[in-house]
C-alpha positions in Angstrom: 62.4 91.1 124.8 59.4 88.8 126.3 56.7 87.4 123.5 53.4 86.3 123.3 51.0 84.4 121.1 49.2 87.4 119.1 45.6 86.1 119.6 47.0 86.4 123.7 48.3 90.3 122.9 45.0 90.9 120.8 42.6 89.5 123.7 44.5 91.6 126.3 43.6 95.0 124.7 39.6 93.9 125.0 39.4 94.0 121.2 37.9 90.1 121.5 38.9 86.7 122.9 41.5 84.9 121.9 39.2 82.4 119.9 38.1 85.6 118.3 41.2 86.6 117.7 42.7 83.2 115.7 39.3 83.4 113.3 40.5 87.4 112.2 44.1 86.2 111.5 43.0 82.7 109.3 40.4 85.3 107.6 43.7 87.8 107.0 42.6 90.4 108.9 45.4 90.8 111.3 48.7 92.9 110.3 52.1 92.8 112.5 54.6 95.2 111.0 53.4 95.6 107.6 52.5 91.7 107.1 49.6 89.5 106.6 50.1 87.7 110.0 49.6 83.7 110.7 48.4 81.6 113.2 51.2 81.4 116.2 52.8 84.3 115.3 54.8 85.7 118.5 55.1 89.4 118.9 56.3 92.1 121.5 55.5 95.3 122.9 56.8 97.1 120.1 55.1 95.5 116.9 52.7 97.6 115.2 48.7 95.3 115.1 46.0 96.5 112.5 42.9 94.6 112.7 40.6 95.6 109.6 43.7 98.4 108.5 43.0 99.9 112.1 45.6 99.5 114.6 44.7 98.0 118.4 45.5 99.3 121.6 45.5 98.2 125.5 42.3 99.5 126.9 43.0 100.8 130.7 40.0 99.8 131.7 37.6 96.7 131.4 34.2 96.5 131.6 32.6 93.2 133.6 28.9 92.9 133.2 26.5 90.4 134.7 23.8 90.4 132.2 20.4 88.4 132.5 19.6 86.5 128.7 16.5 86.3 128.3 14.8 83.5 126.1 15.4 83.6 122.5 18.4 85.6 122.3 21.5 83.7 120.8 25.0 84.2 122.8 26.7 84.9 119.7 29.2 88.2 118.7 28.0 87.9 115.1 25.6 91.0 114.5 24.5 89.3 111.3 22.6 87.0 113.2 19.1 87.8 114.0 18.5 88.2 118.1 22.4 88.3 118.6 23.2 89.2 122.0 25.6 92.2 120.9 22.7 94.1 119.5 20.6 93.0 122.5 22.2 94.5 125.2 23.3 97.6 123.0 26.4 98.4 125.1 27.7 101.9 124.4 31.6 99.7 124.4 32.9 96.5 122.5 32.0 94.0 124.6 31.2 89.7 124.4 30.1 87.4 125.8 32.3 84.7 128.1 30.9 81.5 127.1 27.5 80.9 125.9 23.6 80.1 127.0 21.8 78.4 124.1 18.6 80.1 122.4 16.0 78.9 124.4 17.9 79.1 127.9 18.0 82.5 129.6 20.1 83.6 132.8 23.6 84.8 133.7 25.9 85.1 131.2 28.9 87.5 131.2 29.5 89.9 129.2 33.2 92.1 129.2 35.5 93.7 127.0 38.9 91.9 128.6 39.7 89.5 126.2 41.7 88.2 128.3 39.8 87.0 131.2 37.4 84.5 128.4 40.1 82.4 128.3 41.0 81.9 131.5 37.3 81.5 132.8 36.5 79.1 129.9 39.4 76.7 130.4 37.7 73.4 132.0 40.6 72.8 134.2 39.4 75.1 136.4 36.2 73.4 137.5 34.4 76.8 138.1 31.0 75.7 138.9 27.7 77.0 136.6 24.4 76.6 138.7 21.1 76.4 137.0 17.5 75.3 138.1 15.9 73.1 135.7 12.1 72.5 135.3 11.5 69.4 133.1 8.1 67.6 131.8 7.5 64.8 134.0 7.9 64.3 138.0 11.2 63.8 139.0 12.1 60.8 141.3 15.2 59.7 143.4 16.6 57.2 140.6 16.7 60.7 138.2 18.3 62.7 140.5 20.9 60.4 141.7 22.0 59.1 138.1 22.6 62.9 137.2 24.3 63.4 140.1 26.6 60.4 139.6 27.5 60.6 135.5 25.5 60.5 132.3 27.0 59.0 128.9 26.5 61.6 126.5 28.6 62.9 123.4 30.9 59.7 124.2 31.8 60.9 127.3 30.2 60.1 131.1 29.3 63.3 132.2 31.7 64.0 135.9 29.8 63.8 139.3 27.6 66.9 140.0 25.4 68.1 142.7 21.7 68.0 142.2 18.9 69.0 144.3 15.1 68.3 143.9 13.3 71.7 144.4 9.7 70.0 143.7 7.8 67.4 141.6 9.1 68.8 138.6 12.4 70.8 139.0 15.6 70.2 140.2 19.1 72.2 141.1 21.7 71.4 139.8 25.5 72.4 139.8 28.4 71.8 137.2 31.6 72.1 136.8 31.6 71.3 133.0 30.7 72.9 129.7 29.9 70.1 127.4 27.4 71.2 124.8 23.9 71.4 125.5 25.0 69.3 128.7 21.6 69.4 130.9 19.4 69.1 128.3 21.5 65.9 126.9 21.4 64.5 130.6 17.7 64.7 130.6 16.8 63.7 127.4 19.1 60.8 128.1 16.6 60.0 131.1 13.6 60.5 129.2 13.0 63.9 130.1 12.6 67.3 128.6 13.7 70.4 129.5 10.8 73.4 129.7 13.1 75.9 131.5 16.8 76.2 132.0 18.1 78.7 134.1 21.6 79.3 135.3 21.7 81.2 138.5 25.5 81.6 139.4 28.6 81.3 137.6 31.6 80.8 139.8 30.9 83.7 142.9 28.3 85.8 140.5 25.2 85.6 141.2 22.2 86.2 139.2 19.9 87.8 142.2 17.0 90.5 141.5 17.9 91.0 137.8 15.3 90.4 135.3 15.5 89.4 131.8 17.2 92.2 130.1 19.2 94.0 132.5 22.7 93.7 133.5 25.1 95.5 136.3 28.1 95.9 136.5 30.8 93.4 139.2 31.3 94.8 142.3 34.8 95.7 143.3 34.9 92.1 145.4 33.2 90.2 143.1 35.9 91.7 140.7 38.7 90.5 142.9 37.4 86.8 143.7 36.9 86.3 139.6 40.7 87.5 139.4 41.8 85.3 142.6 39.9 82.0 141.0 41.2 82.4 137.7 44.9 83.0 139.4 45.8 79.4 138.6 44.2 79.5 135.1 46.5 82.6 134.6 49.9 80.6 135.6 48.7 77.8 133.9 48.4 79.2 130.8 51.4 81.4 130.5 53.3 77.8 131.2 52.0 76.5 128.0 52.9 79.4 125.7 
């Protein structure tokens, strides 16, 4: 009978991501068949999973939400956490978020109950490109934007070639394919710059548009199926390292 990881089986009934998933089993939460479970435990379609003494089952349908952060709220699933973006949004379902957008950034994040999909978006092999629009402090020049398009050394790495656009004297487009921490604002501060607004515009075919802070909608059937057909290779990918 076919296995799989338990954080993989626990992210695939929307419950939470697999990162989610390893921090309930190290805190003991997670029971397969009666046991305290551990970290790389495989199981099948017939073990019996209690999260919190409550058992977990595969939802039939997911929710996909495209969800505009405003400024100040803090992409984390923690509710203990002051301006958490689970209370935020106040979604009548168990959702997260897929990635995150730091405090004083706001834009598109998403936000979905398929555990599932996190992983596969997140994994930086995939080179799903994030675009943002970036005001800084002082003008911009050519020698800025063509030293952030070509690789910054930041957290002892050189940030990968990227496309960036001047929009005016003081703010610039730009478009990544990584997720290093705090990566724009590192670039710039590196330059001597610093960041007044960050926004992210697009993440991979989803686009921001007319929402305003606040608000979400939900994918479109085709916007569904192009976030399934660019994740395709993450999905083989992954099931080949199991």
């Amino acid at each position: 009978m076919e296995t799989k990881r338990l954080n993989k089986a626990i992210s695939e009934t929307g419950f939470c991501s697999r990162r989610e998933a390893d921090r309930l089993i190290e805190a003991g939460k997670v029971v397969v068949n009666g046991k305290i479970a551990d970290l790389g435990l495989r199981v099948n379609q017939n073990d019996k999973i209690l999260i919190n003494g409550k058992p977990v089952s595969k939802k039939t349908k997911f929710v996909y939400l495209a969800f505009y952060k405003p400024v100040g709220i803090i992409s984390t699933t923690d509710t203990s956490i002051k301006n958490n973006i689970i209370d935020f949004i106040n979604y009548p379902e168990r959702i997260f978020p897929v990635g995150r957008l730091d405090k004083p950034s706001e834009g598109l994040i998403f936000m979905t109950s398929d555990g599932d999909i996190v992983n596969k978006i997140l994994r930086a092999k995939n080179n799903h490109e994030k675009e943002y629009i970036v005001t800084v402090n002082k003008k911009i020049n050519h020698k800025f934007i063509e030293k952030m398009s070509n690789g910054i050394p930041i957290l002892d790495t050189v940030t990968q070639k990227c496309r960036v656009k001047k929009l005016n004297h003081f703010t610039f487009n730009i478009i990544l394919t990584q997720g290093l921490n705090r990566q724009i604002r590192r670039m710039c501060e590196y330059l001597g710059y610093e960041v007044k607004i960050l926004k992210r515009i697009r993440i991979m075919n989803i686009k921001l548009a007319n929402l305003k802070p606040g608000q979400y909608r939900h994918f479109s059937k085709d916007e569904l199926y192009e976030i399934y057909r660019l994740v395709e290779d993450s999905s083989k990918t992954m099931e080949a390292s199991l």
